[in-house]
C-alpha positions as CSV (number, residue, x, y, z in Angstrom):
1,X,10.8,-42.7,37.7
2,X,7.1,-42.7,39.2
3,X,7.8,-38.7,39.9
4,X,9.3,-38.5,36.1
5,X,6.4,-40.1,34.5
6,X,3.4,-37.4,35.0
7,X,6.4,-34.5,34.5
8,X,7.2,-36.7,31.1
9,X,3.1,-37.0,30.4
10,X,2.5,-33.3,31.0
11,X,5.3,-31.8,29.0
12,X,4.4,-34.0,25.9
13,X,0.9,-32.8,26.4
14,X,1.9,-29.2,27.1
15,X,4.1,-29.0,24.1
16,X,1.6,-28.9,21.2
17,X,-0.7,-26.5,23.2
18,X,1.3,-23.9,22.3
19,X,1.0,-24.1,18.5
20,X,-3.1,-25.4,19.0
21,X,-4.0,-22.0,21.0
22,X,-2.5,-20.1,17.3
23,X,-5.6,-19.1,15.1
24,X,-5.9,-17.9,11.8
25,X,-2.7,-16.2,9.7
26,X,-0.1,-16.9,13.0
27,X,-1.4,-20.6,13.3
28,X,-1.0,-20.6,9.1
29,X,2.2,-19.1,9.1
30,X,3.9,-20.8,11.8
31,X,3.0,-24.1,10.2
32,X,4.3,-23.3,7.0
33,X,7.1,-21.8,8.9
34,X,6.6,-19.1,6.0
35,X,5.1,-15.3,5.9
36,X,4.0,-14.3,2.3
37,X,4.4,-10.3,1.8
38,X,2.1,-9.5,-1.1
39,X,4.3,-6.7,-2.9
40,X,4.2,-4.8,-6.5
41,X,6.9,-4.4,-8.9
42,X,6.2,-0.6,-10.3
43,X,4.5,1.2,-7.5
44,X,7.7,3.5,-6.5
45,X,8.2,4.2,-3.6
46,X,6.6,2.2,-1.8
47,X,7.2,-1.5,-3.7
48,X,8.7,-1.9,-6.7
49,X,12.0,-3.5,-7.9
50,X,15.7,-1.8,-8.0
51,X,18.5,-1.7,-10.3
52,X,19.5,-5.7,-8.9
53,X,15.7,-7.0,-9.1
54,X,15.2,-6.7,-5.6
55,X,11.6,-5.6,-4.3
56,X,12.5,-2.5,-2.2
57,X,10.4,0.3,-1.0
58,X,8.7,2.0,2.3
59,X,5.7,-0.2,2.3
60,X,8.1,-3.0,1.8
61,X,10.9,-1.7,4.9
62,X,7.2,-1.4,6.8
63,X,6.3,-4.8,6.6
64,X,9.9,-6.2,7.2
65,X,9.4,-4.8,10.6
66,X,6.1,-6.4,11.1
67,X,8.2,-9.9,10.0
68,X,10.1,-9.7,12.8
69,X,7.3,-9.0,15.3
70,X,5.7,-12.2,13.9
71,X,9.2,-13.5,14.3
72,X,9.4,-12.4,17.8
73,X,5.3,-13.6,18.8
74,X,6.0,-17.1,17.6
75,X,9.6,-17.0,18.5
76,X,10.6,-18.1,15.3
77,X,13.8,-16.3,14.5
78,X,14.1,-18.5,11.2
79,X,11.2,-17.7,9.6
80,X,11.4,-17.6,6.1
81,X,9.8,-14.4,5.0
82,X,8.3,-15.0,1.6
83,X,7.8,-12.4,-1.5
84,X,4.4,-12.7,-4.1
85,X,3.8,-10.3,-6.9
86,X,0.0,-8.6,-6.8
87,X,-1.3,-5.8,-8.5
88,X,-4.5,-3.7,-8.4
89,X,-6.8,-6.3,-9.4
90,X,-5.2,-9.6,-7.8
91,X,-4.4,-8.1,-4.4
92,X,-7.8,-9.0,-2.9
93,X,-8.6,-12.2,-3.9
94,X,-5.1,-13.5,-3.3
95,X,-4.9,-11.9,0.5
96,X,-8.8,-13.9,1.0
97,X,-7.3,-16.7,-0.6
98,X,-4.2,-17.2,1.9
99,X,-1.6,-16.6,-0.8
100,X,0.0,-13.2,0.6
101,X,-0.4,-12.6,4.4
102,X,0.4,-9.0,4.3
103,X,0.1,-6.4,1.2
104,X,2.6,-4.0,0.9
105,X,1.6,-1.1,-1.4
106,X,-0.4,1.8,-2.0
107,X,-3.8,0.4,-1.5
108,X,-6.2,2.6,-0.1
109,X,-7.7,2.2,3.1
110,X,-11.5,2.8,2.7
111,X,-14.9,1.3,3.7
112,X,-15.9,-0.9,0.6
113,X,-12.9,-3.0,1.1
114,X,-13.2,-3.4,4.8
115,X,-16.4,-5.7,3.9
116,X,-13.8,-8.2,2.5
117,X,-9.9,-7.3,4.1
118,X,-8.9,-5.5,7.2
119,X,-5.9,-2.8,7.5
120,X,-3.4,-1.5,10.3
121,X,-2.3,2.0,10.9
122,X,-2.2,4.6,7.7
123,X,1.4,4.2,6.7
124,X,0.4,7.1,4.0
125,X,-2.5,9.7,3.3
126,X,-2.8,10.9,-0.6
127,X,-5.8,12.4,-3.0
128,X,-6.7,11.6,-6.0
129,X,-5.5,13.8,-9.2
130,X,-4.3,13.7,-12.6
131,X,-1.4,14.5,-14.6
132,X,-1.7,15.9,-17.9
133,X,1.4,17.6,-20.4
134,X,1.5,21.1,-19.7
135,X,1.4,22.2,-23.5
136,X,-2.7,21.1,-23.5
137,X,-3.0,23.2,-21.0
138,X,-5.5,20.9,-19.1
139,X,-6.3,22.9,-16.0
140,X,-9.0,20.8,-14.3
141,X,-11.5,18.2,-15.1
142,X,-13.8,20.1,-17.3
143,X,-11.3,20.7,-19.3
144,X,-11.6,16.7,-19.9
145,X,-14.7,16.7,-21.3
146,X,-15.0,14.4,-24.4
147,X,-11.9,13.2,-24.1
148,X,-9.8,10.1,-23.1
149,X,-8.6,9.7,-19.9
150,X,-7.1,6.7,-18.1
151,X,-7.0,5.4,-14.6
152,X,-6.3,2.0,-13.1
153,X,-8.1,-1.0,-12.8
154,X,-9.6,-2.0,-9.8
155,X,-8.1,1.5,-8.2
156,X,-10.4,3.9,-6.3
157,X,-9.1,6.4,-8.6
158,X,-10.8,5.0,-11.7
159,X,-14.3,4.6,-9.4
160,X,-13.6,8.4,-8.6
161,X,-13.6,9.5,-12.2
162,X,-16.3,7.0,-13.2
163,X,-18.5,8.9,-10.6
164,X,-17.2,12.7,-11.5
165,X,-17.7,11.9,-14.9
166,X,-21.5,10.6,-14.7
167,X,-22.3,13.1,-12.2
168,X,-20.9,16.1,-14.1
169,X,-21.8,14.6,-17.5
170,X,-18.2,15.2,-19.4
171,X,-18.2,12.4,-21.8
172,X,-14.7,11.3,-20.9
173,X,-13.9,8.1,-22.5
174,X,-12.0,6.0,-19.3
175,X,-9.4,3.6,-20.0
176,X,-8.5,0.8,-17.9
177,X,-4.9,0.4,-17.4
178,X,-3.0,-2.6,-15.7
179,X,-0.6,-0.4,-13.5
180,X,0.7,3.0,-13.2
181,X,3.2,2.7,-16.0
182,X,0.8,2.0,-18.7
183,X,-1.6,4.5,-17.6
184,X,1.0,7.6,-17.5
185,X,2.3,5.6,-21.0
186,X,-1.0,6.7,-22.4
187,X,-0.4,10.3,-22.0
188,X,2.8,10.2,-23.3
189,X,1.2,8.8,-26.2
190,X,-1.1,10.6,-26.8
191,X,-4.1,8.0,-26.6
192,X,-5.1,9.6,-23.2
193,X,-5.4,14.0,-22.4
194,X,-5.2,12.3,-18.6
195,X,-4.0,9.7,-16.1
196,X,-6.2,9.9,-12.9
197,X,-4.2,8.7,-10.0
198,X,-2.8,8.8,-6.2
199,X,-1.2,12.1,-6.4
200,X,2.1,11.0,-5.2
201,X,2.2,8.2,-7.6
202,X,1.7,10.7,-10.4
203,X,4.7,12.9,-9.5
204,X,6.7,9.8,-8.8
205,X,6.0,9.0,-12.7
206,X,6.0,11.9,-13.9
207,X,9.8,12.7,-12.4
208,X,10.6,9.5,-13.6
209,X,9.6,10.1,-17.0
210,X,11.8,11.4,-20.2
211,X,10.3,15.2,-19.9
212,X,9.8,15.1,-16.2
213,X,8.8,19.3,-17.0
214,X,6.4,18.2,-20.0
215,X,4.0,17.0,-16.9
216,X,2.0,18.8,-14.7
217,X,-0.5,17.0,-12.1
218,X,-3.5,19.2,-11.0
219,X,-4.4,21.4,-8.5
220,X,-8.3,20.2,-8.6
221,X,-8.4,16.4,-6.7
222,X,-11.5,14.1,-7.2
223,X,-10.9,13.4,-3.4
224,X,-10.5,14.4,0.2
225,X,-6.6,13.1,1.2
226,X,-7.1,9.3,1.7
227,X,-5.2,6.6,4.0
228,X,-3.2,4.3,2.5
229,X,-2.7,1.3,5.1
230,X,-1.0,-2.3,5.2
231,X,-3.9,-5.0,4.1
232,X,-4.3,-8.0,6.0
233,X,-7.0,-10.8,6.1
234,X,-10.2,-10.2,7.7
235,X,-11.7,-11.4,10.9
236,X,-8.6,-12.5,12.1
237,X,-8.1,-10.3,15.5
238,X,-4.7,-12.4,16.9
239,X,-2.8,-11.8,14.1
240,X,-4.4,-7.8,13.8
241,X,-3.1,-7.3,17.2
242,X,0.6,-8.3,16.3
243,X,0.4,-6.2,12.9
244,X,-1.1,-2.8,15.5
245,X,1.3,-3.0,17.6
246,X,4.3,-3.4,15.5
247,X,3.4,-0.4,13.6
248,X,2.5,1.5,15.5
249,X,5.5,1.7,17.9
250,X,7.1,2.2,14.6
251,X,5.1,5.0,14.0
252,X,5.4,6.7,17.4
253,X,9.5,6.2,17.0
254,X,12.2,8.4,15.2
255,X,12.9,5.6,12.7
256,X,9.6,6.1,10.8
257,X,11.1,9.8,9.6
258,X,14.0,8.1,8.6
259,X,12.1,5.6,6.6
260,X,9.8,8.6,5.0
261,X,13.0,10.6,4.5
262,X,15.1,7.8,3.1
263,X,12.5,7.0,0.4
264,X,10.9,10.3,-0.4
265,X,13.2,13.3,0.4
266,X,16.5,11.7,-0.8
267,X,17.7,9.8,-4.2
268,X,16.5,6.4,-4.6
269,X,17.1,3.1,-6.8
270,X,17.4,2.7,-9.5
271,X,17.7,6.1,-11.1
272,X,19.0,8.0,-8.1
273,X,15.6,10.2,-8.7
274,X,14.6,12.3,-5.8
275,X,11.1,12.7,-5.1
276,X,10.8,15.4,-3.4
277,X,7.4,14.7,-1.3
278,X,7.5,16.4,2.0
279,X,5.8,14.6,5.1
280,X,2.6,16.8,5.4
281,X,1.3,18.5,9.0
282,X,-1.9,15.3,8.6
283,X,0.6,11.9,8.0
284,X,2.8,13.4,10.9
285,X,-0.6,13.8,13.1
286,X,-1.5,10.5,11.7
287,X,2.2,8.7,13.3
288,X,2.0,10.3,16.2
289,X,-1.5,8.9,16.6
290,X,-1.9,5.5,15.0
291,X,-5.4,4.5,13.2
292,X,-6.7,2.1,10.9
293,X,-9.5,4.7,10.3
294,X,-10.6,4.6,6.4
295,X,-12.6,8.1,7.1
296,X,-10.5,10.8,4.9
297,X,-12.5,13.5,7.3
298,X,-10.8,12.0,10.0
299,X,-7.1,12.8,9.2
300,X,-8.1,16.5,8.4
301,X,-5.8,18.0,11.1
């Protein structure tokens, strides 16, 4: 018994050192026994909802893989792995505020917002364009001038034409939409000539439209090709270190072109619409070498 006693005194001590040494989103997580993915419900194909109300997508299969790395860090193979709706505007403040622990999406990966979040490795690189019907015969932005065009809220995209249209002095009227749905909604309206947006989001909507070849998106972008990148909270380099890794050996492995083919060369919920966006010579370049870097110069390969 007197050998038992110090064994007993140093396992009870021991056994909440474990969970004390956690910091930041692990320590919060595995206290709540609960990760919060911050996902969309429109932004095909990357996180939106399917035909059964389920929030599918290749952001979302991304992040289910960094789940079970968290799972496998804190050996918790029960975790509960929790969903929370965001959009352009909330995203931020609710990943600063601890609601969502990872954002699983299309936000873009650039210096401003590294002064409030951090990012892992570009899951996605895309430009800025817009889409416009064909029968206006809108070939590039001056052809915009003094007209209404819309763009997200809280996007890059709407900062980019904000800027292009100053600088070039075009008089386009901007509209703020909520989403990507109610900005292409304008132009089938009529109330916009334009939506300004990632180009891969505008062919997703446009294909997913009722005249998919009423649509055209533009040749001219307001941007060199951008990184798109899982958000995370800043400042918190434990739980960085988890996210890198996982996806990064995701990256580097076969099953990432399986995911890219799977949600952007072949049909997909709910429609069974094919998207037809090839994985270009830079985003290969980018998996085989994983970065967080928000630079667009840097993924010109």
């Amino acid at each position: 018994m007197r050998l038992l006693a110090p064994l007993l005194a140093a396992l009870l001590l021991a056994a909440p050192a474990e969970s004390a040494e956690l910091t930041g989103t692990l320590k919060k997580i595995h206290d709540n026994n609960r990760l919060v993915l911050g996902v969309r419900d429109t932004a095909t194909p990357f996180s939106y909802l399917d035909q059964n109300q389920k929030v599918v997508g290749f952001a979302v299969d991304i992040c289910l893989r960094i789940a079970d790395a968290v799972k496998r860090e804190l050996k918790m193979p029960g975790l509960e792995v929790g969903m929370e709706f965001v959009n352009s505007s909330s995203r931020i403040p609710l990943m600063t505020n601890g609601t969502v622990d990872l954002e699983c999406g299309t936000t873009t990966n650039n210096a401003e917002r590294k002064k409030q979040v951090d990012f892992t490795n570009t899951h996605f690189l895309t430009a800025t364009r817009f889409v416009s019907r064909k029968d206006q015969h809108i070939a590039g932005l001056d052809d915009l001038r003094g007209k209404t065009v819309s763009s997200v809220a809280g996007s890059t995209n709407i900062l980019m034409l904000i800027k292009a249209n100053n600088e070039r002095k075009l008089g386009i009227t901007v509209i703020a939409a909520k989403d990507v749905p109610e900005g292409f909604l304008m132009v089938e309206t009529g109330r916009a000539a334009a939506f300004v947006m990632d180009d891969v989001q505008l062919s997703v909507i446009a294909a997913q439209s009722k005249e998919p070849a009423a649509y055209v998106v533009s040749e001219e972008t307001l941007s060199n090709p951008e990184p798109y990148g899982i958000m995370l909270r800043k400042d918190d380099p434990a739980f960085k270190a988890v996210v890198d890794r996982a996806t990064a050996d995701l990256y580097r492995s076969p099953e990432i072109t399986a995911l890219y083919d799977r949600w952007f060369l072949r049909p997909v919920p709910p429609r069974g619409l094919n998207y037809n966006v090839p994985l270009s010579s830079a985003l290969r370049w980018a998996f085989a070498h994983p970065t967080d870097n928000s630079d667009p110069a840097f993924y010109a390969h």
